[in-house]
N, CA, C and O of each residue as an XYZ file, in Angstrom:
364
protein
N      30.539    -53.914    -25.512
C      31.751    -53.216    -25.208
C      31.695    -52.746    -23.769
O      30.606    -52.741    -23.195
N      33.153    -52.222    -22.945
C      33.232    -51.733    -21.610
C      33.716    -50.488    -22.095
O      34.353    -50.148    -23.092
N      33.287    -49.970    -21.220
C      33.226    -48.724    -20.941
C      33.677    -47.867    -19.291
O      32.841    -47.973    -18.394
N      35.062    -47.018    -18.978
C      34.630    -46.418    -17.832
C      34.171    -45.527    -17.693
O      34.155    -44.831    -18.708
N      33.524    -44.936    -16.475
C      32.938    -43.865    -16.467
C      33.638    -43.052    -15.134
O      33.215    -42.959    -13.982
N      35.098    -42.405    -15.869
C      35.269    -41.642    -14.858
C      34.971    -40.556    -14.010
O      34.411    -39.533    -14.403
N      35.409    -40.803    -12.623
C      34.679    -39.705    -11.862
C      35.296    -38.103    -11.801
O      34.806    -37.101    -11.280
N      36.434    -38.267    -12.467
C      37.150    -37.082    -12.757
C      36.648    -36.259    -13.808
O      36.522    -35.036    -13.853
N      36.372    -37.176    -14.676
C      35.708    -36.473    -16.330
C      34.174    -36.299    -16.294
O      33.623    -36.287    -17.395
N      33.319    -36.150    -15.080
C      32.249    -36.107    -14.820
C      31.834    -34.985    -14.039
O      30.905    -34.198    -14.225
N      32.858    -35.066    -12.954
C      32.560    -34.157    -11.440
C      34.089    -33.600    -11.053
O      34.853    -33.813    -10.111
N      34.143    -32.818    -12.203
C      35.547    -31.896    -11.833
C      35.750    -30.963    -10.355
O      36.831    -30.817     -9.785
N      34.209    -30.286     -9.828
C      34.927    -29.956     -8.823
C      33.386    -30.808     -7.979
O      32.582    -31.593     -8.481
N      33.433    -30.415     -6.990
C      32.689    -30.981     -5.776
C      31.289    -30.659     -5.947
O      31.015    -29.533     -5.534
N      30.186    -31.404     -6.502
C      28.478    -31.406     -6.555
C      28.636    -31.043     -7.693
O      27.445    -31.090     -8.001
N      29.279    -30.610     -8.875
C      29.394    -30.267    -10.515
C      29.344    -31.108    -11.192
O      30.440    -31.535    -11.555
N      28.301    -31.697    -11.649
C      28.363    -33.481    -12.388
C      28.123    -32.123    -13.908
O      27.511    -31.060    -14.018
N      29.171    -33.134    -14.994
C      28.744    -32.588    -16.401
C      28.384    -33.784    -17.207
O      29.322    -34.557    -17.401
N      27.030    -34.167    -17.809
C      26.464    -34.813    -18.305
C      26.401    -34.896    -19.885
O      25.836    -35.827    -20.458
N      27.151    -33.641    -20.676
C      26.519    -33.041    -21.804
C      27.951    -32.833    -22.837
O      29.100    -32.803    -22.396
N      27.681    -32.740    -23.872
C      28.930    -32.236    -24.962
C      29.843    -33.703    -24.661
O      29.388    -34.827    -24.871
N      30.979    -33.466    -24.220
C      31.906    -35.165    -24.568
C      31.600    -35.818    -23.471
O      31.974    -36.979    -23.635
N      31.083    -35.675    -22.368
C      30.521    -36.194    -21.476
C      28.871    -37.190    -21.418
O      28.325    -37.945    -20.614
N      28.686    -36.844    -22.257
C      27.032    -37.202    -22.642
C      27.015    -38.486    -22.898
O      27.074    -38.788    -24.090
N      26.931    -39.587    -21.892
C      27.183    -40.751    -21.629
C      26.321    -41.391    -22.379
O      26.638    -42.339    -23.098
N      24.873    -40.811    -22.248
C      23.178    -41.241    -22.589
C      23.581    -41.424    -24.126
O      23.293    -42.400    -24.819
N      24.355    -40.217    -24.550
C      24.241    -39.974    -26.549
C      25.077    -41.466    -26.745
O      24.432    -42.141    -27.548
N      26.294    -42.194    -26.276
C      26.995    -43.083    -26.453
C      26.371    -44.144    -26.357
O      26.133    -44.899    -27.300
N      25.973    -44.343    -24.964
C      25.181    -45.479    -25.206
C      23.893    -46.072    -25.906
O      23.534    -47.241    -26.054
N      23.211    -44.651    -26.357
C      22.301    -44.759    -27.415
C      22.905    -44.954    -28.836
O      22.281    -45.341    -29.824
N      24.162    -44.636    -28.778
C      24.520    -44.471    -30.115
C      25.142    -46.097    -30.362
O      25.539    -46.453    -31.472
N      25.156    -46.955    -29.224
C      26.190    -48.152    -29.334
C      24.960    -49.218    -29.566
O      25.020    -50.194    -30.315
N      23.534    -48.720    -28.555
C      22.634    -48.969    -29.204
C      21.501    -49.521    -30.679
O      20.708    -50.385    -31.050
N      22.132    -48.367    -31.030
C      22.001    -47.970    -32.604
C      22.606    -48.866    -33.480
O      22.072    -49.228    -34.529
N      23.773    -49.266    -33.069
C      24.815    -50.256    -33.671
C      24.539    -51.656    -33.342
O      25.276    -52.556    -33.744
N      23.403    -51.889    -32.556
C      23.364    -53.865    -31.742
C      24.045    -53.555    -31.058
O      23.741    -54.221    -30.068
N      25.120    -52.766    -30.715
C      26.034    -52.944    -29.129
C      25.803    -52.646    -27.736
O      25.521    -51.543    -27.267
N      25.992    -54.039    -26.949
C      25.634    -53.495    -25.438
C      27.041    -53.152    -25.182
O      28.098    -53.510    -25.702
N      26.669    -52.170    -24.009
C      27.497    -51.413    -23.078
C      27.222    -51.938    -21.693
O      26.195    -51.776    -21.035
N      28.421    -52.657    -21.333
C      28.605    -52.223    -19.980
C      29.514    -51.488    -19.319
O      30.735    -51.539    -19.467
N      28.446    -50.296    -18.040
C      29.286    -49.333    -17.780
C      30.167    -50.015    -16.398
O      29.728    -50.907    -15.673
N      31.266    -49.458    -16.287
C      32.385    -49.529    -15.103
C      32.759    -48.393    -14.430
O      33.879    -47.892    -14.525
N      31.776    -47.924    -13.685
C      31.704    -46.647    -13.098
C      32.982    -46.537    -11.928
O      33.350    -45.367    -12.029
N      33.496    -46.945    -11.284
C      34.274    -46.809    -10.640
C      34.002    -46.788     -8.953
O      33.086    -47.590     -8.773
N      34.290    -46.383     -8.042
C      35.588    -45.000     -8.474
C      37.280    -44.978     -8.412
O      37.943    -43.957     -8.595
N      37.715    -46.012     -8.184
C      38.759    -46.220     -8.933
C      38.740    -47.156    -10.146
O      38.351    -48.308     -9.955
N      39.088    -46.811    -11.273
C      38.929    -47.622    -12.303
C      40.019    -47.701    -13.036
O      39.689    -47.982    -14.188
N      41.016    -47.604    -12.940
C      42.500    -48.264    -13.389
C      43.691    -47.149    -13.327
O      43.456    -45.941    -13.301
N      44.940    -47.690    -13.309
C      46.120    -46.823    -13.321
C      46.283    -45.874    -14.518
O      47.019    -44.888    -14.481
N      45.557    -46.233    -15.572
C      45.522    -45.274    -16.893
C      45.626    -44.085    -16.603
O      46.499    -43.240    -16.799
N      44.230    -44.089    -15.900
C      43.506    -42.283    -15.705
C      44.353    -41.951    -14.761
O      44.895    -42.725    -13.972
N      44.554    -40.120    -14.866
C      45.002    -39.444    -13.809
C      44.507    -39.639    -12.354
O      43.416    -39.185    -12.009
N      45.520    -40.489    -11.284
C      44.554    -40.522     -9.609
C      43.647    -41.626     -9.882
O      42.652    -41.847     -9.191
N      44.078    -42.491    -11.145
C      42.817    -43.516    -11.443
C      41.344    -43.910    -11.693
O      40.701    -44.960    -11.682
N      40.998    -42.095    -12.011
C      39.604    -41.922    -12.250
C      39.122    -41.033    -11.383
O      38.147    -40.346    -11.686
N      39.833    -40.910    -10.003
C      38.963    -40.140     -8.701
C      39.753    -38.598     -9.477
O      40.630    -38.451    -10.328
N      38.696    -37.408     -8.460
C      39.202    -36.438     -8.716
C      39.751    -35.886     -7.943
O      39.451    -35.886     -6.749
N      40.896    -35.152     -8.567
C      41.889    -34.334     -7.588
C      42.135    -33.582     -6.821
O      43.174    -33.080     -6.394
N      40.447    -33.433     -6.498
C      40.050    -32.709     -5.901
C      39.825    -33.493     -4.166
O      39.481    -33.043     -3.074
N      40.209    -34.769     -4.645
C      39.680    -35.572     -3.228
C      40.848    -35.686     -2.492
O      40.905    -36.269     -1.410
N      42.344    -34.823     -3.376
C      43.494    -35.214     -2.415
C      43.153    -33.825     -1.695
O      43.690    -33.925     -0.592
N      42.622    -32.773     -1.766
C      42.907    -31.217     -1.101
C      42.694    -31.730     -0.233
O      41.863    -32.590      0.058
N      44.198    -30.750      0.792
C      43.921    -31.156      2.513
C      42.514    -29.870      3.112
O      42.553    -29.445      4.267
N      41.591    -29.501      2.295
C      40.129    -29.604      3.103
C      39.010    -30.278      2.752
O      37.939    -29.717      2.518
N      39.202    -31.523      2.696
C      38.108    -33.056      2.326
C      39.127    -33.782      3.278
O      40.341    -33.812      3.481
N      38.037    -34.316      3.720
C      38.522    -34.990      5.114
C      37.618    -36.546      4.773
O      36.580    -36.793      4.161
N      38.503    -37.279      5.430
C      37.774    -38.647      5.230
C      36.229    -38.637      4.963
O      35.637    -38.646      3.884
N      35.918    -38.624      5.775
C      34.226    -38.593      5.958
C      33.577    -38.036      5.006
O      32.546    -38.558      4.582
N      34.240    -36.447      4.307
C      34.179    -35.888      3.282
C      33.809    -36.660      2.284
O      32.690    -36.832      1.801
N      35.519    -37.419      1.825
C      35.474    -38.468      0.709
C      34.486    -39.372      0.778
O      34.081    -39.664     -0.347
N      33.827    -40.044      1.823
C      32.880    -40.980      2.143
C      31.737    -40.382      1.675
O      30.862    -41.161      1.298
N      31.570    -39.521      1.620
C      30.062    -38.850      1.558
C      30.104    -38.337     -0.179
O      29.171    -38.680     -0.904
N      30.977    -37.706     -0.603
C      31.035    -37.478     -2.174
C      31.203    -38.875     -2.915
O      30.508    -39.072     -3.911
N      32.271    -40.056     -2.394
C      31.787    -41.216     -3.035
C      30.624    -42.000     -3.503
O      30.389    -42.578     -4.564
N      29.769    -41.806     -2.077
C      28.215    -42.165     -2.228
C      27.625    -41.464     -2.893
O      26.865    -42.039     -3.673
N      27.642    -40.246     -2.936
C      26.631    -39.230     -3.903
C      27.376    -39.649     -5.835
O      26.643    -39.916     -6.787
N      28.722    -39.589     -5.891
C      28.895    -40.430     -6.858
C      28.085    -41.600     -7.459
O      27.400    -41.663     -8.480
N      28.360    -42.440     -6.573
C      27.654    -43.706     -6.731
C      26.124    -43.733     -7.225
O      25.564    -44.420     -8.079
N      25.673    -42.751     -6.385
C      24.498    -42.338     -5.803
C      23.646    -42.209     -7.586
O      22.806    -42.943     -8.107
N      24.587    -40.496     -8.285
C      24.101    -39.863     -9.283
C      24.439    -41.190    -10.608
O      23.585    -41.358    -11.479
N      25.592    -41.947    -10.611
C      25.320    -43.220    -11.766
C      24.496    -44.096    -11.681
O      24.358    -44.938    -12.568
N      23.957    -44.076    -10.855
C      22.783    -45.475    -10.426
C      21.630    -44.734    -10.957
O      21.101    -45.321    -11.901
N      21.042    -43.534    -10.606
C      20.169    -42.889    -10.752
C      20.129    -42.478    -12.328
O      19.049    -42.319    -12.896
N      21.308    -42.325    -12.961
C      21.740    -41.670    -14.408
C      21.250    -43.533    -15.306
O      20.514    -43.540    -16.293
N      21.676    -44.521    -14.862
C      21.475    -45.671    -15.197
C      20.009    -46.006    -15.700
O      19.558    -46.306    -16.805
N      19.223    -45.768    -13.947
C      18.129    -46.052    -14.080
C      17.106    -45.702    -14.717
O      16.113    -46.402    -14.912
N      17.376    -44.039    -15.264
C      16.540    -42.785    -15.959
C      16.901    -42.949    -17.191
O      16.028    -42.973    -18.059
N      17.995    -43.069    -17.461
C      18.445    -43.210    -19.167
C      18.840    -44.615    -20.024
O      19.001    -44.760    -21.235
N      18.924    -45.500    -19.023
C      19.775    -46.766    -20.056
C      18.775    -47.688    -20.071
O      19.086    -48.717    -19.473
N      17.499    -47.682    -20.622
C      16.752    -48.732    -20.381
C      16.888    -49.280    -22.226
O      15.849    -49.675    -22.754
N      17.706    -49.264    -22.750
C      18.028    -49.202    -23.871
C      17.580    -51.015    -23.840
O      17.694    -51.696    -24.859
């Protein structure tokens, strides 16, 4: 199965990643696990017209994040799913 992993439903405000309760990515994919099912994740950060802003958070329109801003919280995004990947999904 696919899966996204939005960056809105993760990192509501700026360096606040929530990992835990409906967020708890690790419990899902262990749990799809559990079932024979692989997961692949689609982390984003835009990941479709569905989501509100398409997954990013709304926090990236405030006029005090400035380009470079966004450049730098994207990567640390990027940054914390790669790292969340590598530590937990060796499923």
């Amino acid at each position: 199965m696919q899966t996204y992993v939005p960056w809105n439903y993760h990192e509501v405000s700026p360096g606040s990643f929530k990992w835990d309760g409906q967020q708890d990515l690790e419990a899902f994919i262990r749990l799809a696990a559990k079932h024979d099912m692989l997961v692949i994740l689609r982390p984003g950060p835009y990941i479709c017209a569905e989501y509100n802003f398409g997954g990013l958070p709304a926090w990236l329109g405030s006029s005090v994040v400035s380009a470079i801003e966004i450049f730098c919280v994207w990567t640390t995004w990027h940054f914390c799913v790669s790292l969340f990947h590598r530590l937990h999904c060796t499923v």
